[in-house]
C-alpha positions as CSV (number, residue, x, y, z in Angstrom):
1,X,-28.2,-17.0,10.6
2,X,-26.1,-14.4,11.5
3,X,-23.3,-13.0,13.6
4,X,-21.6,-10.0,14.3
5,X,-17.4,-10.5,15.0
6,X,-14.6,-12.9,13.3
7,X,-14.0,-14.5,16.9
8,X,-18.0,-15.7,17.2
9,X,-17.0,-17.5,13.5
10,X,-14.4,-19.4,15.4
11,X,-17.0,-20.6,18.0
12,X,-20.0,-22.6,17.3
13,X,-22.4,-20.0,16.6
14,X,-22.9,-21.3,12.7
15,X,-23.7,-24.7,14.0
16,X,-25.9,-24.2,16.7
17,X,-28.4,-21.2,15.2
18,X,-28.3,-24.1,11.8
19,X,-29.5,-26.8,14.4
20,X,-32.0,-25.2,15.7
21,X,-33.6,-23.7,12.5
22,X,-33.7,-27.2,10.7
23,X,-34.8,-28.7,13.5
24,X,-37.8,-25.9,14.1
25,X,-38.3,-26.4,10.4
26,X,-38.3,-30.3,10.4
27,X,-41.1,-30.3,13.3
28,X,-43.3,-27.4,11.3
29,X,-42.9,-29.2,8.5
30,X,-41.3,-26.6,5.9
31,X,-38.9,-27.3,3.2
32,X,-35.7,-25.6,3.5
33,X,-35.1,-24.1,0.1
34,X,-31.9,-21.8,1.1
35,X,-30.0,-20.6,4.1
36,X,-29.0,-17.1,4.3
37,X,-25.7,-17.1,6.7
38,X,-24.2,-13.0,6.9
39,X,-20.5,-14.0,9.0
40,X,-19.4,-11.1,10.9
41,X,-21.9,-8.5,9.9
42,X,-23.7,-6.8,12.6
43,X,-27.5,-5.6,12.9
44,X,-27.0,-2.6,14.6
45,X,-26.6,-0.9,12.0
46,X,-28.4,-2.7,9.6
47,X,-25.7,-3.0,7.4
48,X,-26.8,-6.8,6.7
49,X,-29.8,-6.0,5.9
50,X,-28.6,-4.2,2.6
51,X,-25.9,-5.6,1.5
52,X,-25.7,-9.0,3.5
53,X,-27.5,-12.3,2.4
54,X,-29.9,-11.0,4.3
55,X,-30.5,-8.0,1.8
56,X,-30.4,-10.0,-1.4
57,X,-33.1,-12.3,-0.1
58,X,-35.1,-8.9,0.5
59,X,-34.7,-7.9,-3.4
60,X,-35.3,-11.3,-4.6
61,X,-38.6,-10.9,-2.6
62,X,-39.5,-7.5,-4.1
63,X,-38.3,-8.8,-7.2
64,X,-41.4,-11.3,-6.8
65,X,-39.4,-14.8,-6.7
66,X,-41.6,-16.1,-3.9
67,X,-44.8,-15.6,-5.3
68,X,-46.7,-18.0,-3.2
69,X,-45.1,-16.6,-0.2
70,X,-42.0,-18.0,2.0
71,X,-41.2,-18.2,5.7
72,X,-38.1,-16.5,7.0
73,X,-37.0,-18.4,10.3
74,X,-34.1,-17.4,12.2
75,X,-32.9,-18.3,15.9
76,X,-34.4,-14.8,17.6
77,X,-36.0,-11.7,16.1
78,X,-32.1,-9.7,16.7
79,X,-30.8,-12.3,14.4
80,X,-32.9,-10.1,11.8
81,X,-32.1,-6.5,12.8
82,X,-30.5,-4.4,16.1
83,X,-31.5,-1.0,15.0
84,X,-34.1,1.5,16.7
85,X,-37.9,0.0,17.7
86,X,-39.4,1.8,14.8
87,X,-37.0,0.8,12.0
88,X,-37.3,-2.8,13.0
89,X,-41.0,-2.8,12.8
90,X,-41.5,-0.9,9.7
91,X,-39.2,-3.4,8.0
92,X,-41.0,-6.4,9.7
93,X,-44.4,-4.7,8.0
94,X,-43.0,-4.3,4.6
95,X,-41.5,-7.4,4.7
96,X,-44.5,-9.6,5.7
97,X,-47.0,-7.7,3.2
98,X,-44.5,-9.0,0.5
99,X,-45.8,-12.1,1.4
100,X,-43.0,-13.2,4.2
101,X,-44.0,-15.0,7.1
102,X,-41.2,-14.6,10.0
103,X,-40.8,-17.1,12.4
104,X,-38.4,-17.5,15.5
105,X,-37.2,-20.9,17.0
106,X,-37.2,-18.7,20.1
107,X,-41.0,-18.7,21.2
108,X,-42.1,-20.6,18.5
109,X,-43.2,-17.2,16.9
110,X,-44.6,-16.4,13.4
111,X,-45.5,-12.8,12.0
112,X,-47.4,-12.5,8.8
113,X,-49.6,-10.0,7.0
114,X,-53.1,-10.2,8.9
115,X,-51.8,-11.1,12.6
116,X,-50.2,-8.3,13.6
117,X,-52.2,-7.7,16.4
118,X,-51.8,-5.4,18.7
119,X,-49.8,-7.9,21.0
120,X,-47.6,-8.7,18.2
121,X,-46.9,-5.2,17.8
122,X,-45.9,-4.7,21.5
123,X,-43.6,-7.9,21.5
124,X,-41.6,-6.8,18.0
125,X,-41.3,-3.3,19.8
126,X,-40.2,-4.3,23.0
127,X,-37.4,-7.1,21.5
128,X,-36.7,-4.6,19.5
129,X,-36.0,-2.1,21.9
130,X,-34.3,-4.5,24.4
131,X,-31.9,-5.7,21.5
132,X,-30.9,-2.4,20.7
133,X,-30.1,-1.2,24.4
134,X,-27.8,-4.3,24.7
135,X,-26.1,-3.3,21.5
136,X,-26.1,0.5,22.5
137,X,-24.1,-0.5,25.8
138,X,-21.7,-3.1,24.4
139,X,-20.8,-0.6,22.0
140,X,-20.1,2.2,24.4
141,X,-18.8,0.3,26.8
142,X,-16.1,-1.4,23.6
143,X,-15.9,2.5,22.6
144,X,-14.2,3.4,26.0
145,X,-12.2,0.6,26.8
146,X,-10.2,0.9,23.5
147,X,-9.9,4.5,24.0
148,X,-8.4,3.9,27.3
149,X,-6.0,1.9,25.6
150,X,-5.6,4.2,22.9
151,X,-4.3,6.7,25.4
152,X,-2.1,4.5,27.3
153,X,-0.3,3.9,24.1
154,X,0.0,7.9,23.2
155,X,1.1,8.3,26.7
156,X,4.0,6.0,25.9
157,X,3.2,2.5,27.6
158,X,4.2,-0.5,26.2
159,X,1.9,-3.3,25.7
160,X,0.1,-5.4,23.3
161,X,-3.1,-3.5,22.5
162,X,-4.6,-6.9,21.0
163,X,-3.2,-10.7,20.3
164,X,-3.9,-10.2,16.9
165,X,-0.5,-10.0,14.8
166,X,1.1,-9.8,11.5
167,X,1.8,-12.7,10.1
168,X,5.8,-12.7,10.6
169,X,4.8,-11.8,14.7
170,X,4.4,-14.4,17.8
171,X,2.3,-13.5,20.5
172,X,3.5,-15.3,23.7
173,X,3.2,-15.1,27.6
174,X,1.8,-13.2,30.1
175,X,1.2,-10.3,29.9
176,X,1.3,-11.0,26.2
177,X,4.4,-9.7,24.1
178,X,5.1,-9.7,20.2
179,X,7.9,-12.2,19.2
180,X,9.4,-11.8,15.6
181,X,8.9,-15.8,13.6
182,X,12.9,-15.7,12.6
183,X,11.9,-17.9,9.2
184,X,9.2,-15.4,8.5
185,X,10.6,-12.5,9.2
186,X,13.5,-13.6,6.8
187,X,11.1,-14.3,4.0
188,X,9.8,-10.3,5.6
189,X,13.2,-8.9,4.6
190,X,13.3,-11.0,1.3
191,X,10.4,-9.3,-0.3
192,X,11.8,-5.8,0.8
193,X,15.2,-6.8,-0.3
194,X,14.1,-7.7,-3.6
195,X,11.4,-4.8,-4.4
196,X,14.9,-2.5,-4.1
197,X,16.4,-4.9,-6.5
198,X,13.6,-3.8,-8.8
199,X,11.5,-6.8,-8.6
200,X,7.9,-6.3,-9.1
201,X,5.0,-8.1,-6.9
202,X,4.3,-10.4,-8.9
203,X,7.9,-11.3,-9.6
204,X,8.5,-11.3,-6.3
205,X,5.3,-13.7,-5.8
206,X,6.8,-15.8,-8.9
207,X,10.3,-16.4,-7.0
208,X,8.9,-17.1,-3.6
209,X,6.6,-19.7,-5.0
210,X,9.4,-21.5,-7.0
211,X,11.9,-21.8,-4.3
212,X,8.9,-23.2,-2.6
213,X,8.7,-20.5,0.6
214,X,5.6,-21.9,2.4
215,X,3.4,-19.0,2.2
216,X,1.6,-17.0,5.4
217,X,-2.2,-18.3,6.3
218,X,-4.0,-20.5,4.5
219,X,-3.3,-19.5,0.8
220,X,-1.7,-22.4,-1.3
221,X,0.9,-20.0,-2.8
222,X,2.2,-16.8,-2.7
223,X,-0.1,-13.9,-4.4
224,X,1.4,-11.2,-5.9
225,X,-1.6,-8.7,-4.2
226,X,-0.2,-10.5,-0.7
227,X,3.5,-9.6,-1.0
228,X,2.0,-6.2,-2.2
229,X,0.0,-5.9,1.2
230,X,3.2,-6.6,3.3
231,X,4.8,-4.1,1.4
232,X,2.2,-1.4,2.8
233,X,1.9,-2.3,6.2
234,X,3.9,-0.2,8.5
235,X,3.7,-2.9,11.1
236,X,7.3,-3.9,9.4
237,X,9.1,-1.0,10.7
238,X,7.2,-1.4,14.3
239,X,4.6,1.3,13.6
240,X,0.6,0.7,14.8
241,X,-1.5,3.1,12.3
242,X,-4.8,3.4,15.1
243,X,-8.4,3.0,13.6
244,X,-11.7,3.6,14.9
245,X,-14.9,1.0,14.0
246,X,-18.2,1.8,15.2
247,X,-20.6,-1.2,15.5
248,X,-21.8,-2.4,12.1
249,X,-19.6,0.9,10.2
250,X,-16.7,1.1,8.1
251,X,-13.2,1.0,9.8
252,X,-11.7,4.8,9.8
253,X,-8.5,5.5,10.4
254,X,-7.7,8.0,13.2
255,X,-4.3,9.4,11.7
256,X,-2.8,8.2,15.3
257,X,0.2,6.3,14.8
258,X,2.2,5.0,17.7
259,X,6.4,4.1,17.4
260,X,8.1,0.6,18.2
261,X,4.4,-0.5,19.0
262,X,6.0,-3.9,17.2
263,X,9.3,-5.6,17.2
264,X,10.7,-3.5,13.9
265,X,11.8,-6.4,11.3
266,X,12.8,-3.8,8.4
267,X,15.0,-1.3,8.7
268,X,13.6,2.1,8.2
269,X,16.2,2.6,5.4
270,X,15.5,-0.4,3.8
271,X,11.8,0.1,4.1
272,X,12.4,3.8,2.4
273,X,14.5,2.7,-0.4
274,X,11.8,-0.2,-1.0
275,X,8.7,2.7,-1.0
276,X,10.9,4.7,-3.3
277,X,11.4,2.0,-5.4
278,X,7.9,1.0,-5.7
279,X,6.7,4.6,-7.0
280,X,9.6,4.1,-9.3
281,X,8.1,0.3,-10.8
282,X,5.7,3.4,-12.2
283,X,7.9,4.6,-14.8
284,X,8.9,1.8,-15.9
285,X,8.7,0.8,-19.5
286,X,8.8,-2.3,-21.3
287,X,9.2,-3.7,-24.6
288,X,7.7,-7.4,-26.1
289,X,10.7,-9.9,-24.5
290,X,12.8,-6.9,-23.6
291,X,12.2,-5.9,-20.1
292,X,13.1,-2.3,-19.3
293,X,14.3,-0.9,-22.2
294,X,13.7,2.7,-22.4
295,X,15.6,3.6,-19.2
296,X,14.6,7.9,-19.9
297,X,10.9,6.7,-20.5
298,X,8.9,9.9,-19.3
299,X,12.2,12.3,-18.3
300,X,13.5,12.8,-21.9
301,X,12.1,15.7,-23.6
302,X,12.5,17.8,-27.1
303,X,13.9,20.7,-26.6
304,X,12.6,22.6,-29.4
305,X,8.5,21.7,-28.4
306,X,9.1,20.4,-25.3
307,X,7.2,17.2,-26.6
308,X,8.2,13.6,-24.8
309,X,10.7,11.6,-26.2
310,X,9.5,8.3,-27.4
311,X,10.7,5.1,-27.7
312,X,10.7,3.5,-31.4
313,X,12.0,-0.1,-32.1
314,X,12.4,-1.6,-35.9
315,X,13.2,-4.7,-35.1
316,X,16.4,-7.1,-34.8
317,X,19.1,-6.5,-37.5
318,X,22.1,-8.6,-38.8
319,X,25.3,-7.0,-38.8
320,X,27.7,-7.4,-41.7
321,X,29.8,-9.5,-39.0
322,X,27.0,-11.7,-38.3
323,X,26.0,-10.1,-35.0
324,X,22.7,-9.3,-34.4
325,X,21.4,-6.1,-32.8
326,X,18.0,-3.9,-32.1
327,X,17.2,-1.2,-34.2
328,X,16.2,1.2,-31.5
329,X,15.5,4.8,-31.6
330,X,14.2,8.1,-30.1
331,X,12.1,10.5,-31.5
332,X,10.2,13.5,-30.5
333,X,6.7,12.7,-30.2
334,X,5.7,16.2,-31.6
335,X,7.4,15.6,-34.7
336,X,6.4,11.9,-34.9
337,X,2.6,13.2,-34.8
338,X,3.0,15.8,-37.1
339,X,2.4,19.1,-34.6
340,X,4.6,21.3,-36.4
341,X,8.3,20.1,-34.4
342,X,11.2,20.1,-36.7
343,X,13.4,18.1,-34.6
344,X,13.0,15.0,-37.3
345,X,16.2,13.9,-35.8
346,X,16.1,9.9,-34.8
347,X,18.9,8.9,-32.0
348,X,19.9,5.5,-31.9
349,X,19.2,4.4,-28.6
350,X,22.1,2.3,-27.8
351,X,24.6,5.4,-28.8
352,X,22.9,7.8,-26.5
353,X,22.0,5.7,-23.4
354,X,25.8,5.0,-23.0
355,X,26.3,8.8,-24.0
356,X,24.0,10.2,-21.0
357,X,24.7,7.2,-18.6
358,X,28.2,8.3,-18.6
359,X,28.0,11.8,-16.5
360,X,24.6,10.1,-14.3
361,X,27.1,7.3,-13.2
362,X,29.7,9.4,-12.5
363,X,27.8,11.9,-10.5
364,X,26.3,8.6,-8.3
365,X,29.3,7.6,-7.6
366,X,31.2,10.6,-7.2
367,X,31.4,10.3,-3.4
368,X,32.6,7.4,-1.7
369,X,32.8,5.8,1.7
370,X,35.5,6.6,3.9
371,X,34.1,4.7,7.4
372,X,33.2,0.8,7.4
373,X,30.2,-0.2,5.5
374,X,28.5,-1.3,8.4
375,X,29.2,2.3,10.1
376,X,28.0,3.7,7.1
377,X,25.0,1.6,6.8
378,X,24.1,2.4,10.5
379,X,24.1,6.3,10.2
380,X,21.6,5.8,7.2
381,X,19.2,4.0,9.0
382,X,19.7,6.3,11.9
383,X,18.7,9.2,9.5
384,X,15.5,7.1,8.0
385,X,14.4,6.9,11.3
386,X,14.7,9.9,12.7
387,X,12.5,11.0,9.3
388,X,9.8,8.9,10.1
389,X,9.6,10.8,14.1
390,X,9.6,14.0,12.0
391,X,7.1,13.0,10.0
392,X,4.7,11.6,12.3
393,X,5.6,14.4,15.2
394,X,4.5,17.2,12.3
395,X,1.5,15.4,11.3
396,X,0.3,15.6,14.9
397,X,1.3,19.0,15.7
398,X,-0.4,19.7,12.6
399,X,-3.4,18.3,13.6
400,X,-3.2,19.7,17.2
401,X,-3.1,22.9,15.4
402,X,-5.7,22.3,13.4
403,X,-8.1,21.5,16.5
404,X,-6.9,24.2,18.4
405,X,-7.7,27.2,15.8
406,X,-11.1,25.1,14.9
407,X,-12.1,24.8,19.0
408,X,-9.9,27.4,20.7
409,X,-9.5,25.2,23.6
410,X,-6.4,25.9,25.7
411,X,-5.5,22.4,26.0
412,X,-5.3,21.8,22.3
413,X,-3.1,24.7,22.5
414,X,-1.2,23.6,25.1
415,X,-0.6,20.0,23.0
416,X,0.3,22.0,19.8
417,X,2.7,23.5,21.9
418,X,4.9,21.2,23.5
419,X,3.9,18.7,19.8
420,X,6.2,21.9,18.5
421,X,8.6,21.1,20.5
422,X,9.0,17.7,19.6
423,X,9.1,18.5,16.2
424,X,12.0,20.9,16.8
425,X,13.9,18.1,18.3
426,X,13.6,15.7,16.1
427,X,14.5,18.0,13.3
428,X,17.8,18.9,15.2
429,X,18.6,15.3,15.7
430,X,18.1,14.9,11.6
431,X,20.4,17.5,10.8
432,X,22.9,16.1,13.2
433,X,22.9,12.9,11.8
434,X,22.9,14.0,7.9
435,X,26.4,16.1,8.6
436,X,27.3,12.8,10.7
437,X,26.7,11.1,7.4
438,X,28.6,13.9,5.6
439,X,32.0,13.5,7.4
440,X,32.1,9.6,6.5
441,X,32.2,10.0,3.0
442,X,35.4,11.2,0.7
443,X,36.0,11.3,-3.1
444,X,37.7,7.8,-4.6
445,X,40.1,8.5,-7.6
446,X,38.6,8.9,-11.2
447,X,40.2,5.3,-11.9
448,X,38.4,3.8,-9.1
449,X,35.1,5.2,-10.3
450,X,35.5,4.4,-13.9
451,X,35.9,0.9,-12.8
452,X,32.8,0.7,-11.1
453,X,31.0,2.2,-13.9
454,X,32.1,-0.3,-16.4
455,X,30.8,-3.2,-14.1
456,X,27.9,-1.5,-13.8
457,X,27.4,-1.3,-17.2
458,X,28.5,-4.7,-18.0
459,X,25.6,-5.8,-16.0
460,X,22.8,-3.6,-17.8
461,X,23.3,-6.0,-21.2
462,X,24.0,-9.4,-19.2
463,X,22.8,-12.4,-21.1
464,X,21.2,-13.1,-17.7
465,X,17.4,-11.8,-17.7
466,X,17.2,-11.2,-14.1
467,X,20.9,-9.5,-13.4
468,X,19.7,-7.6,-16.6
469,X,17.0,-6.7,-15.2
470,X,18.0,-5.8,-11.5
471,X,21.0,-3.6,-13.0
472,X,18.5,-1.8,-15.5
473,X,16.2,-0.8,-12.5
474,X,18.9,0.3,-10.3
475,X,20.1,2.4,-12.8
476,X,17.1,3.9,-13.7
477,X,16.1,4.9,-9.8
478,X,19.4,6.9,-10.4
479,X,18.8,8.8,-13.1
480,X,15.1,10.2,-11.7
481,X,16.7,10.9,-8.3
482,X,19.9,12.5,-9.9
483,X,18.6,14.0,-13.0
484,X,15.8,16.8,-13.3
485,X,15.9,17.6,-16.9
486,X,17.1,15.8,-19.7
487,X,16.6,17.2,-23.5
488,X,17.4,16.1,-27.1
489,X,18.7,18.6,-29.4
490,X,18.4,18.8,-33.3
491,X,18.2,18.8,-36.3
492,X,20.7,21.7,-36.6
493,X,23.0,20.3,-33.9
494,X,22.6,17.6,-32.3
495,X,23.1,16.6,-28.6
496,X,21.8,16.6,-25.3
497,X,21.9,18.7,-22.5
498,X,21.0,17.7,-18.9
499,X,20.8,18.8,-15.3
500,X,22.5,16.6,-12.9
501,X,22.1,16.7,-9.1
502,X,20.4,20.3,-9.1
503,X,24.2,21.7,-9.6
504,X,26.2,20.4,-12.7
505,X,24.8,21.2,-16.2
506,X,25.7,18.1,-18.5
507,X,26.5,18.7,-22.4
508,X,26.7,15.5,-24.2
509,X,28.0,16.0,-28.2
510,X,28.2,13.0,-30.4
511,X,31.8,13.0,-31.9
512,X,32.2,11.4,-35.4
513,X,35.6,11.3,-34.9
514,X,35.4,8.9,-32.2
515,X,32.8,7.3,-33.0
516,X,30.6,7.9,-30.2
517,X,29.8,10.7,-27.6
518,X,31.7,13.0,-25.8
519,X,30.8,15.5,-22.0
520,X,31.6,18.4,-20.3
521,X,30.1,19.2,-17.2
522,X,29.8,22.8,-15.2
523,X,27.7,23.9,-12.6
524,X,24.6,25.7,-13.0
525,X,24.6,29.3,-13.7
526,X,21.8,30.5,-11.4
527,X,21.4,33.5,-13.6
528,X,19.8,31.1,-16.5
């Protein structure tokens, strides 16, 4: 039994090809040992036929499990294969001198080794031949009616290309139009909201699940592999990525994507900070109980090899006042695996996060916001959309350009041209909207910022695990967009040194005087 689309699954295909089999088989008198049901795979390409039930019924025969030979009844003879008249019948012939007898309902028709006449031959070629014409057509004729709307789309028409939807979408009316799901879409912005956080998937999965939020579909709960897959799908910020799918192929993307093809439920600077966050999630580190705790993992280097800094823990130990603390330390990884580094040096961990958090804070919240947050807050989205209609614009005048030097035609040409164009625009609209951005924003007094550094820090050792957490991961975004190099003298003198922002060079020197560490900042000597 077979059929070739999700929508004929939702019919009664299943039941009435399984009717008519057992019945056939009830009034031949044969035992019904298996069914082989392949749900949504089609025969024209013979894609079932390898890797469908259908094809592991084939290598159990050649594997020689039906020794006293078996009958292989299906509804018609394209229920078995769509491809081209001579593939169809070599596969029949192989497959009956195994020892298979094939038999339709349709007909009442058997073909087995020794009665393949020549009017047998005729009848599998002909089916065969009519089967594949009908497939042929239905798949050109699919081919150009989803190109035609392919092209209405590019050409910039509005309407729903099909009524299947994301999950957090409605699709009402007539014509049809997408309607956001207001509870889903919240649950939508929830997941984003919380990946910035510095949540992971399954975190994410973990919360949803316990503040029982009825998942999307028919899953039980919420997966951390399906919050992942609404992460990735552009449909959140109203983008439709275009795909091609031949008959019984793969599905191919075309690298077409069309704008505000959905109602947008994320805002593209929300969705950016949630992507950048995610290749952040990367880096991270973690420690038995302890989550996050190296917040340098993979920045910090030795400056005498140039070896990683790694992280080395000795456990939990009790102060003279009682207090507990963790025995944490950094050392250089050339030393520590004895390739000729002298830098033996091990920094306490605790000492020298605060030391170097000190001027990365700073420098993050060196500039402040002037304007309302919610004028503030609009100009960044502004600027996150207006780099996605670069992006996309350079990506297709890239590939207009592409096809134009490959082809020489004059319209591809012509297309790269004016796609040029747009590209220009939307670059000019950026820039306008990054100095926009630029004229909000003034400096806040050092007082000001010191204050919001020591709440900040406050939070990175709450006895809470999640505020912990969240103020850990925010912090540590920071430091990879802010910092570019980060390096731990010794043993001679020891310190660290650090470029912050591409324009300040920080010099942090512990003082034993004070007790702890001390920077001065200076910008960059573009001589060095």
């Amino acid at each position: 039994m077979r059929w070739s689309s999700a929508e004929q699954s939702r019919g009664s295909t299943l039941e009435r090809q399984r009717d008519d089999c057992r019945r056939h088989a009830s009034e031949n008198e044969w035992s019904v040992v298996d069914e082989l049901v392949d749900d949504g795979i089609s025969a024209f390409k013979g894609q079932h036929a390898s890797t469908g039930a259908l094809g592991r019924f084939v290598a159990e025969v050649d594997a020689g499990r039906y020794p006293d030979g078996v009958v292989l009844l299906c509804e018609k003879l394209d229920r078995l294969s769509r491809q081209e008249p001579g593939k169809v019948f070599l596969w029949m012939m192989n497959l009956t001198e195994a020892g298979v007898t094939v038999a339709t309902v349709d007909g009442s028709r058997r073909y087995s080794k020794g009665n393949f006449d020549m009017a047998s031959i005729i009848e599998v070629v002909v089916k065969a031949q009519l089967s594949h014409e009908e497939s042929e057509k239905k798949s050109q004729r699919l081919g150009a009616a989803w190109a035609a709307k392919r092209r209405r789309l590019n050409s910039g028409e509005k309407f729903v290309m099909t009524r299947r939807a994301p999950a957090w979408l409605d699709v009402v009316g007539s014509p049809p139009v997408f309607i956001p799901n207001s509870e889903r879409a919240e649950i939508v912005r929830r997941i984003f909201e919380e990946t910035v956080a510095g949540f992971g998937k399954a975190h994410i999965a973990r919360n949803l699940n316990l503040d029982g939020v009825p998942p999307f579909g028919r899953a039980e709960a919420w997966h951390a592999s399906y919050v992942q897959k609404i992460l990735r799908n552009p449909a959140v910020i109203g983008e439709l990525h275009l795909a091609q799918k031949a008959r019984g192929g793969e599905r191919m993307m075309t690298g077409e994507v069309i704008l505000d093809y959905y109602p947008i439920v994320i805002d593209a600077d929300l969705h950016r900070r949630a992507m950048l966050a995610m290749k952040e999630r990367s880096r991270v580190s973690t420690g038995r109980g302890r989550r996050l705790v190296n917040l340098f993992s993979g920045l910090a280097r030795c400056d005498a090899c140039s070896s990683k800094m790694i992280f080395r823990s000795k456990g939990r130990k009790q102060r003279a006042d009682g207090s507990w603390v963790n025995e944490d330390y950094l050392v250089c990884d050339g030393y520590q695996r004895g390739r000729g580094c002298q830098n033996r040096t091990h920094y306490n961990y605790t000492i020298w996060e605060n030391g170097i958090l000190d001027p990365i804070i700073f420098e993050a919240l060196h500039e402040d916001h002037a304007a309302s947050q919610s004028e503030l807050r609009g100009n960044e989205i502004e600027i996150a959309q207006l780099e996605r209609i670069w992006e996309v614009a350079k990506a297709k005048a890239d590939s207009a350009l592409r096809i134009a030097i490959e082809t020489g035609r004059p319209e591809a040409q012509v297309a790269w041209t004016a796609l040029t164009d747009e590209v220009d625009i939307a670059s000019t609209k950026l820039e306008e909207a990054r100095e926009r951005l630029l004229a909000l924003k003034h400096a806040p007094s050092k007082e000001e910022q010191w204050e919001r550094i020591n709440g900040l820090r406050a939070s990175l050792h709450a006895d809470d695990g999640d505020v912990r957490f969240e103020a850990r991961s925010k912090v540590r975004s920071a430091i990879f967009a802010l910092v570019t190099d980060l390096r731990f003298h010794g043993p001679d003198t020891v310190g660290v040194t650090m470029i912050v922002g591409n324009e300040w060079s920080v010099t942090i020197d512990y003082n034993d005087m004070l007790g702890g560490t001390e920077w001065i900042r200076g910008p960059i000597d573009p001589m060095s």
